[in-house]
N, C-alpha and C positions, 0 to 999 in steps of 0.2 A: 664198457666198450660199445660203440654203437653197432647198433643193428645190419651195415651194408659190411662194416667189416671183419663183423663175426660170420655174413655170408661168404664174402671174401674166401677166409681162412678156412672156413668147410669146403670150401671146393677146391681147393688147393690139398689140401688134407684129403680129400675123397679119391683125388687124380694120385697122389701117392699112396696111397691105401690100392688103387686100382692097379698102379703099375710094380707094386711088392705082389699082390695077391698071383698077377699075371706070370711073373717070376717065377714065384713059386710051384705054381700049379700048370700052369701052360707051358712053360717054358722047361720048366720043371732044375730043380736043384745040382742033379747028375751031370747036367751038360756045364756047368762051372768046374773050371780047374781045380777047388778044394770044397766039394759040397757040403761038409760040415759047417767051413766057416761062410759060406754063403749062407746057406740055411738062419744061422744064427744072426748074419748083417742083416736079411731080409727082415727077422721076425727081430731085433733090435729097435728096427724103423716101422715095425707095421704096426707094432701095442702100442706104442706111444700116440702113434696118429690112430688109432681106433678108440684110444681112450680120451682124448680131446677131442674127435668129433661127437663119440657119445656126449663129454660135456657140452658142444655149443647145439647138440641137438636138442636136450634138456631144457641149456637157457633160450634158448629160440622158440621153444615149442610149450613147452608146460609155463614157465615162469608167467608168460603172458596171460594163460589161463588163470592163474592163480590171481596172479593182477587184476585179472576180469572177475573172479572171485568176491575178491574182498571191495571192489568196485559197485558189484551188485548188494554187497552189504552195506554199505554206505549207503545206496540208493535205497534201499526200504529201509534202513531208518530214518534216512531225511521224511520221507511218506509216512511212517508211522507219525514223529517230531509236527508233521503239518497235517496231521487229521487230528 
């Protein structure tokens, strides 16, 4: 996936992750007609999007490090290879 639309989908994912948390906690459970089963639709929809922004925060942030890693190994041993 490229990179603008992996930002895309975090911010989209963040604004749903924002407005479950809000529900939850600000608005609070009790004031829906069947608090159980809101409780449960909130947290349904809130793991899911918490656990795919952890993943495209991963790939957005470490992978490229790693990239940059094995980048910086290639580059000394072209330097070793040419001394």
């Amino acid at each position: 996936m490229k990179t603008k639309v992996e930002k895309r989908i975090m911010i989209v994912l963040a604004s749903i992750m924002s407005v479950c948390l809000a529900l939850q906690y600000v608005v609070g459970v009790d004031n829906f007609s069947d608090p159980v089963m809101a409780k449960y639709w909130l947290e349904f929809i809130l793991y899911p999007s918490c656990l795919a922004t952890l993943i495209l925060i991963w790939r957005l942030t470490l992978d490229k490090k790693i990239e940059g890693k094995q980048q910086r190994e290639k580059n000394l041993e072209d330097l070793k290879r040419n001394n």
